[in-house]
MDAnalysis code that builds the backbone (N, CA, C; Angstrom):
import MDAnalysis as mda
import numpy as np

u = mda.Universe.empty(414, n_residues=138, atom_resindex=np.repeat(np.arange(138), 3), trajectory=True)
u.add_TopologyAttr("name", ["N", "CA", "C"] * 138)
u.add_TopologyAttr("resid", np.arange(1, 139))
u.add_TopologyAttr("resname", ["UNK", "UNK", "UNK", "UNK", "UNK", "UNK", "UNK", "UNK", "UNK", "UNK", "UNK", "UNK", "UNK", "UNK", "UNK", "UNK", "UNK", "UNK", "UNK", "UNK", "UNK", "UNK", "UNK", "UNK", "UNK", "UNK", "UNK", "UNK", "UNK", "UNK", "UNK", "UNK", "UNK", "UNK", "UNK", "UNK", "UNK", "UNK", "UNK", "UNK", "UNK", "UNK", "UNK", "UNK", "UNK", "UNK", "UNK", "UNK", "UNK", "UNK", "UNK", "UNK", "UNK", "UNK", "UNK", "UNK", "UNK", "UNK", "UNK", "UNK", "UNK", "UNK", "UNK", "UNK", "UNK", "UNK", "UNK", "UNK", "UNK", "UNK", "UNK", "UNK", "UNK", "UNK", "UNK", "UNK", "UNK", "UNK", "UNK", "UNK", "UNK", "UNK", "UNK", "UNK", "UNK", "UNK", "UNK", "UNK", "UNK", "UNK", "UNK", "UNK", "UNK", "UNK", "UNK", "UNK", "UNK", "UNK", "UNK", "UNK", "UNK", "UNK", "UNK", "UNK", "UNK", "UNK", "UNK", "UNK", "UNK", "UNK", "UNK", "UNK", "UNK", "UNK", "UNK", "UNK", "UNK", "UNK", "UNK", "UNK", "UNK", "UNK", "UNK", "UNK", "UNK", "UNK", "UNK", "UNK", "UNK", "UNK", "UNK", "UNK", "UNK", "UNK", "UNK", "UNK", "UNK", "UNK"])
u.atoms.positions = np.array([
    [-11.279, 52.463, 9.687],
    [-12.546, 51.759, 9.595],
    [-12.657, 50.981, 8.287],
    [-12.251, 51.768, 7.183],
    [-12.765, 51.187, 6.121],
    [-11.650, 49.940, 5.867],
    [-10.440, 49.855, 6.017],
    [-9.167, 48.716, 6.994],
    [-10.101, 47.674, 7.080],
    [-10.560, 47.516, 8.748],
    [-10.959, 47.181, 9.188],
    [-12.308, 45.970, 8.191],
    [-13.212, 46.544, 6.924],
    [-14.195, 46.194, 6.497],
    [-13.639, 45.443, 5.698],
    [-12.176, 45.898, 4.988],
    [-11.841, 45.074, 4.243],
    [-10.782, 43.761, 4.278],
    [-10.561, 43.946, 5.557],
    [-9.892, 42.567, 6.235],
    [-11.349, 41.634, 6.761],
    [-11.821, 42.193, 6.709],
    [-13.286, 40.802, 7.572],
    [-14.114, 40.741, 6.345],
    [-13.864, 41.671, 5.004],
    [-14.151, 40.625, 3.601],
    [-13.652, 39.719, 3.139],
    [-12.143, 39.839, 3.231],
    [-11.399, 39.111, 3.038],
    [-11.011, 37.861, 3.624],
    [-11.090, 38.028, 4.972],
    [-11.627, 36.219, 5.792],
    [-12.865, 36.004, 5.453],
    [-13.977, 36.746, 5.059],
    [-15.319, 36.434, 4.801],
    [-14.947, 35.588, 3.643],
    [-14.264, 36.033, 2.430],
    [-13.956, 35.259, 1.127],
    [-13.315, 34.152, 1.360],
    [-12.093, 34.491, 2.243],
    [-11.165, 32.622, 2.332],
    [-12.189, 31.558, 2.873],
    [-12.938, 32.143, 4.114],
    [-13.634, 31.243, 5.132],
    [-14.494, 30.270, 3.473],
    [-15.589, 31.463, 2.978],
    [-16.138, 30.770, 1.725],
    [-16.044, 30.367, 0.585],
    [-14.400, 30.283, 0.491],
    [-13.572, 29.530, -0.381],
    [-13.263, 27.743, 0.433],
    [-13.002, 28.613, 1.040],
    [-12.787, 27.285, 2.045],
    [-13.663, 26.108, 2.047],
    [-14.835, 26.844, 2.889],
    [-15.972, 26.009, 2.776],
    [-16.489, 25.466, 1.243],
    [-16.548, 26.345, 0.065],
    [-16.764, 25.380, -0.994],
    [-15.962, 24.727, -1.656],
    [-14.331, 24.697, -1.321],
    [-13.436, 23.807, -1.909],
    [-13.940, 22.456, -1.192],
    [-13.834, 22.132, 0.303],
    [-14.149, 21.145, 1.036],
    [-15.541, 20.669, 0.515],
    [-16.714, 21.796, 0.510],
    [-17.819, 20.987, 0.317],
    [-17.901, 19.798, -1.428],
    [-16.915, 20.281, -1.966],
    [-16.622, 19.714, -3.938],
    [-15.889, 18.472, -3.542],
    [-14.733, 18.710, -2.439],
    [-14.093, 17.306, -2.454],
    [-14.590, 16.268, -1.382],
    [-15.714, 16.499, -0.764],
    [-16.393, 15.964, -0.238],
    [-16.975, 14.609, -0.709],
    [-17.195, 13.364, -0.181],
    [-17.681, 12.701, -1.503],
    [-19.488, 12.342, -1.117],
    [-20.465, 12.273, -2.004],
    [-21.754, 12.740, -1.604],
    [-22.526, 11.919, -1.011],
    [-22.154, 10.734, -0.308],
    [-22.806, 9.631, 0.392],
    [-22.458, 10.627, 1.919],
    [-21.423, 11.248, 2.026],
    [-20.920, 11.464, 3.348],
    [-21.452, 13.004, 3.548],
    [-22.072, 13.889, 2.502],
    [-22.659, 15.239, 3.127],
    [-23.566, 14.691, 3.606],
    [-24.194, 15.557, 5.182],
    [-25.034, 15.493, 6.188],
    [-26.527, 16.669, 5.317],
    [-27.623, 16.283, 5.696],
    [-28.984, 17.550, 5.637],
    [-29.335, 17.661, 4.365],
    [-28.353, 18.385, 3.094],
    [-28.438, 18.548, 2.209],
    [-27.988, 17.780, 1.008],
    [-28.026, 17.640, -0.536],
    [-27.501, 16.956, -1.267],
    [-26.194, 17.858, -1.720],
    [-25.160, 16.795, -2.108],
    [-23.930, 18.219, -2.201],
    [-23.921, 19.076, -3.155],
    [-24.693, 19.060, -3.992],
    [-24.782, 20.690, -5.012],
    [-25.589, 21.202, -4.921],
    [-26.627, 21.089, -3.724],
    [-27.466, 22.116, -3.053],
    [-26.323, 22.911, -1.935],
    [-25.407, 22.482, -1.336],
    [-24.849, 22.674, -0.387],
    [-23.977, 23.872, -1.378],
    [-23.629, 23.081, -2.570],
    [-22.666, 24.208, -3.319],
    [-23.349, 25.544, -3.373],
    [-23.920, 24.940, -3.856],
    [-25.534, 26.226, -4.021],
    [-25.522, 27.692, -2.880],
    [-25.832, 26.921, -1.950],
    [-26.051, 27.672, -0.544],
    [-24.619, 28.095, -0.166],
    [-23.725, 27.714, -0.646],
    [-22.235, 28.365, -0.080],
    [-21.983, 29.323, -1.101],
    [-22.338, 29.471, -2.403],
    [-22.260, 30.534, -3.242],
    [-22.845, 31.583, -3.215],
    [-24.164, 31.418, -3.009],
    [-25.515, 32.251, -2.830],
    [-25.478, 33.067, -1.673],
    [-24.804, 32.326, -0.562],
    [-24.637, 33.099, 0.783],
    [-23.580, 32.681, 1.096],
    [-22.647, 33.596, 0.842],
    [-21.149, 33.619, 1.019],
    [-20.811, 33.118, 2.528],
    [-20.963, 34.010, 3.481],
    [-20.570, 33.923, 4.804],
    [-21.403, 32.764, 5.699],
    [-22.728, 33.307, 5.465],
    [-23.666, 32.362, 6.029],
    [-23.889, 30.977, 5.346],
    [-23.369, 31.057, 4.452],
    [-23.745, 29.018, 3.429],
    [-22.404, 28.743, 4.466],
    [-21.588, 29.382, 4.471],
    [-20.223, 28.482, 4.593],
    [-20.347, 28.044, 6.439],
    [-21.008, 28.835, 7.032],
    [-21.354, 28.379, 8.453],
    [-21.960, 27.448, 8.393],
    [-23.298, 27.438, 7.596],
    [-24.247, 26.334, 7.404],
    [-23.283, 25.184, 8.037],
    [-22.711, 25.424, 6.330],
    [-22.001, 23.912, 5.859],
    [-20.925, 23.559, 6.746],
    [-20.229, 24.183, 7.642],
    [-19.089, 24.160, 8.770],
    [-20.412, 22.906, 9.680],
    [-21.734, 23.445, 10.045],
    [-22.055, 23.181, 11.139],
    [-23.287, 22.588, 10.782],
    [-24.068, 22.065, 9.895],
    [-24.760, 21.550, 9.222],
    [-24.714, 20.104, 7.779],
    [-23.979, 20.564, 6.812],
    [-23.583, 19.417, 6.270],
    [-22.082, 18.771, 5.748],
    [-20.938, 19.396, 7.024],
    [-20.114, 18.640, 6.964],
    [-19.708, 17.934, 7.266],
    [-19.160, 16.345, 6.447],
    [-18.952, 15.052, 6.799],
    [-18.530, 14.931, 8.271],
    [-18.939, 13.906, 9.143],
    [-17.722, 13.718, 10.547],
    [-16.657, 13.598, 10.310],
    [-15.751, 13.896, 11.309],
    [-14.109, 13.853, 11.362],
    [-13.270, 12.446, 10.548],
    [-14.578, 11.100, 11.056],
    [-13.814, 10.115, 10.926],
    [-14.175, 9.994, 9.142],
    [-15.073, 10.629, 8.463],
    [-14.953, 10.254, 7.543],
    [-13.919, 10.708, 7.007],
    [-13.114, 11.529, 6.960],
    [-12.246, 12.254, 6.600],
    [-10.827, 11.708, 6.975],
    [-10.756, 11.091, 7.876],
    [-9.428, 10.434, 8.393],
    [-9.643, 9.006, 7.870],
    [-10.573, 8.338, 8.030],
    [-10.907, 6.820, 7.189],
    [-11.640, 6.918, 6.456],
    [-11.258, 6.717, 5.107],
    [-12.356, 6.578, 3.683],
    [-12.412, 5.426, 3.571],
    [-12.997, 4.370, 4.238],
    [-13.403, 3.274, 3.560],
    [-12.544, 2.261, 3.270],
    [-10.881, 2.551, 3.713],
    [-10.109, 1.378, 3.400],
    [-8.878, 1.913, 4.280],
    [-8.224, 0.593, 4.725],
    [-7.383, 0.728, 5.973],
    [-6.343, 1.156, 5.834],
    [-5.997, 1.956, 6.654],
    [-4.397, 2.747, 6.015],
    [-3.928, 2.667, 7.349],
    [-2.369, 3.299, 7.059],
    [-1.465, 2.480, 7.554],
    [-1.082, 4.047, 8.912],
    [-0.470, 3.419, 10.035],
    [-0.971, 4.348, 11.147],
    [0.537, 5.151, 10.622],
    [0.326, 6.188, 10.960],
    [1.449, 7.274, 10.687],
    [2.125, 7.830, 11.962],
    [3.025, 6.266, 12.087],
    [4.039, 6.390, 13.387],
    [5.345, 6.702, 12.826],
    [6.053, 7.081, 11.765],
    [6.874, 7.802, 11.186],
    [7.982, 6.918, 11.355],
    [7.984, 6.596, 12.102],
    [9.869, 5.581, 11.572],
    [9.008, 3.712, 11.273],
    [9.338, 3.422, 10.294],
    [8.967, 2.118, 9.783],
    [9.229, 0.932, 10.502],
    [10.140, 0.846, 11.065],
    [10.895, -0.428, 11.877],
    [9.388, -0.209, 13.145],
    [8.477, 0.780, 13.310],
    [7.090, 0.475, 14.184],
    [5.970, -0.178, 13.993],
    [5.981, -0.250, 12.129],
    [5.230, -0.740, 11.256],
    [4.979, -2.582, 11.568],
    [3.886, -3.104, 12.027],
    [4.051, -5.008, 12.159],
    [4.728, -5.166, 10.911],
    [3.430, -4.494, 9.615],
    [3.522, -5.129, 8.103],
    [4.377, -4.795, 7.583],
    [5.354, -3.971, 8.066],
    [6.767, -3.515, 7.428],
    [7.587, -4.536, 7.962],
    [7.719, -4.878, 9.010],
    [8.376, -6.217, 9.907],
    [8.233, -7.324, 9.391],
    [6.618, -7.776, 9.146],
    [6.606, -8.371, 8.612],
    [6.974, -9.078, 7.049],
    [7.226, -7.986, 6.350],
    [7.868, -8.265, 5.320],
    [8.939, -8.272, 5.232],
    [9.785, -7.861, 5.827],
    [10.925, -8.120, 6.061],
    [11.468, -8.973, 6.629],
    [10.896, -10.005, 7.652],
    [10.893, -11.396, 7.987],
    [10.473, -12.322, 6.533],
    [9.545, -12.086, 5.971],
    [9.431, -12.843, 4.793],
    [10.127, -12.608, 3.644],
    [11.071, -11.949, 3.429],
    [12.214, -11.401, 2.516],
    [13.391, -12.552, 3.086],
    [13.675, -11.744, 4.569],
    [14.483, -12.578, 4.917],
    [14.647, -14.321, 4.814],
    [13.449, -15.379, 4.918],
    [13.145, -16.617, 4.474],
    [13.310, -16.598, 3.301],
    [12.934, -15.691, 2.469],
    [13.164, -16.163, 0.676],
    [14.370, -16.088, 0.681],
    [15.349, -15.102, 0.786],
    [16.445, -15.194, 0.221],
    [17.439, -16.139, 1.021],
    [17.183, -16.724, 2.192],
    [17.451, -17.924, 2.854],
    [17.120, -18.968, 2.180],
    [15.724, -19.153, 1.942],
    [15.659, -20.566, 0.512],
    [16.390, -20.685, -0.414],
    [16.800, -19.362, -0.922],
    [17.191, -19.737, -2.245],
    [18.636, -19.444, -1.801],
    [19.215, -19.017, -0.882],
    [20.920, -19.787, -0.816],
    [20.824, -21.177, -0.572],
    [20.063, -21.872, 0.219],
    [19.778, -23.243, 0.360],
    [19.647, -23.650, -0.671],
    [18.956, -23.447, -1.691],
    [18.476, -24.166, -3.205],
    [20.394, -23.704, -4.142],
    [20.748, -22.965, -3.879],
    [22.351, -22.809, -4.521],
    [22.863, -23.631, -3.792],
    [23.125, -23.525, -2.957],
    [23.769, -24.614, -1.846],
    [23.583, -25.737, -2.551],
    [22.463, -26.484, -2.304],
    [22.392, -27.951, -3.175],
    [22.767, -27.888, -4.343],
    [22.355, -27.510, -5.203],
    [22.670, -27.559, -6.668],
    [24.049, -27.472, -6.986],
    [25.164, -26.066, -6.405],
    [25.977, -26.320, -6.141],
    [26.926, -27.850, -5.794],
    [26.171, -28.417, -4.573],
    [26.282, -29.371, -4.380],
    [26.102, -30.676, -4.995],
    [25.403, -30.743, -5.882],
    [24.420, -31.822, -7.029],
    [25.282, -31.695, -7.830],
    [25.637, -29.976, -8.544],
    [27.108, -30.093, -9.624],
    [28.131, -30.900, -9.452],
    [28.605, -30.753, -8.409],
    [29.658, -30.863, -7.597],
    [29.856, -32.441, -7.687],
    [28.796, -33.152, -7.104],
    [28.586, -34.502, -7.433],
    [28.596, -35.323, -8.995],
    [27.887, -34.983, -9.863],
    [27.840, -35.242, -11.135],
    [29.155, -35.124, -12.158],
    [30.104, -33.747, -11.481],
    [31.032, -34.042, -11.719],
    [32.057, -35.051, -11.556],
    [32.289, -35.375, -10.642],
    [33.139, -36.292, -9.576],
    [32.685, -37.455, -9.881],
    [31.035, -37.397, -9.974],
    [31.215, -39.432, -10.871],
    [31.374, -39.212, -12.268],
    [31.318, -38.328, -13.033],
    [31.602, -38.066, -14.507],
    [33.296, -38.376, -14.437],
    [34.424, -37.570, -13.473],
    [35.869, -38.139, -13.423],
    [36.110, -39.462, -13.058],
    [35.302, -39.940, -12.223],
    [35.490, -41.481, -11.899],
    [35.252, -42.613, -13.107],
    [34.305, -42.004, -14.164],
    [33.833, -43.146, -14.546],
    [32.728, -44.095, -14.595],
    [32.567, -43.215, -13.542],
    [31.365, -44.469, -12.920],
    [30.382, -44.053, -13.609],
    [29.848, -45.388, -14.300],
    [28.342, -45.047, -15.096],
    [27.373, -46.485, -15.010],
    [27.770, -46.661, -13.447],
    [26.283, -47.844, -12.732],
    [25.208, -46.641, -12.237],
    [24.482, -47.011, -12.691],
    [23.198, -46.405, -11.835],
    [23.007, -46.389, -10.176],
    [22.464, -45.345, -9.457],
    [22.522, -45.719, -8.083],
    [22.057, -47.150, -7.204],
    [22.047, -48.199, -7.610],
    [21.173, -49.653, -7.728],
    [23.163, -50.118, -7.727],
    [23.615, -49.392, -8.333],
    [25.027, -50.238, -8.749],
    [24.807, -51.610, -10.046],
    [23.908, -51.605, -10.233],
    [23.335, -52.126, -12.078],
    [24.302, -50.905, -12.601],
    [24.821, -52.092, -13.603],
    [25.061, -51.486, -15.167],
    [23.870, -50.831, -15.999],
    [24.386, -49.491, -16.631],
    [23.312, -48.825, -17.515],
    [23.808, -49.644, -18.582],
    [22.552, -48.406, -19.859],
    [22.318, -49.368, -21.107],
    [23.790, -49.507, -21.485],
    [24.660, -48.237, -21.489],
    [26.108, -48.016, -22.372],
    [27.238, -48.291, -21.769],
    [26.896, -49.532, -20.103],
    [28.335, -50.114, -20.131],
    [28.312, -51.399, -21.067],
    [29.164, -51.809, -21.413],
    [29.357, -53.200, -21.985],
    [29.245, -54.356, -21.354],
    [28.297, -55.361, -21.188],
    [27.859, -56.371, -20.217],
    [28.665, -57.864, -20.766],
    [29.510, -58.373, -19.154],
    [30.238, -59.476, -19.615],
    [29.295, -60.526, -19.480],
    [29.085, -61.642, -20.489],
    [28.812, -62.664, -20.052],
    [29.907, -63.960, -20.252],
    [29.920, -64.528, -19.227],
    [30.469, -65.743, -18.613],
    [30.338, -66.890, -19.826],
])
């Protein structure tokens, strides 16, 4: 018997541990009936019975607890399910596509500047003489 009294104190204590850890991290726009350190109040004061209260009286709804106020991301566990994971990874993929394109040219632009630097050639694209060829006159 006496077993018995002290196992149903002992869920009596977790249950009203329970209930006043939740009712503290609660945030106080979202307790229901009461203000939340009246609620603390009543879960201290009456161990077993505050913590029912507060189970069935001023605890937040489900959804507050699953959505606080800002959008989170669904917890489908492999990422490749994710749009915005996809999506960034499509936009990764374009950047680092630009910028082999932007090597590519430049590459290419070197490539050029050299080749009229071996030639010689120092007409402007017009095929005019610049300031530092030497101009014949007739």
């Amino acid at each position: 018997m006496v077993r018995n009294f002290i196992f149903l104190a002992l869920v009596a204590l977790a249950v009203t541990i329970y209930a006043l850890i939740e009712c503290v991290r609660a945030r106080p726009n979202d307790v229901r009936s009461l203000p939340k350190m009246a609620w603390v109040a009543v879960i201290i004061l009456l161990p077993l019975l505050g913590a029912g209260l507060w189970f069935w009286l001023g605890r937040p709804p489900a959804s507050a607890y699953s959505n606080p106020k800002k959008e989170t991301r669904a917890a489908t566990g492999a990422p490749d399910d994710d749009p915005e994971f996809l999506r960034n990874l499509e936009v990764q993929r374009r950047q680092k596509a630009r910028e082999e394109e932007l090597r590519r040219k430049e590459a290419e632009l070197q490539a050029r500047e050299g080749k009229a630097e071996e030639t010689g050639d120092q007409s402007d694209e017009g095929g005019n003489p610049t300031e530092d060829t030497p101009r014949h006159t007739p």
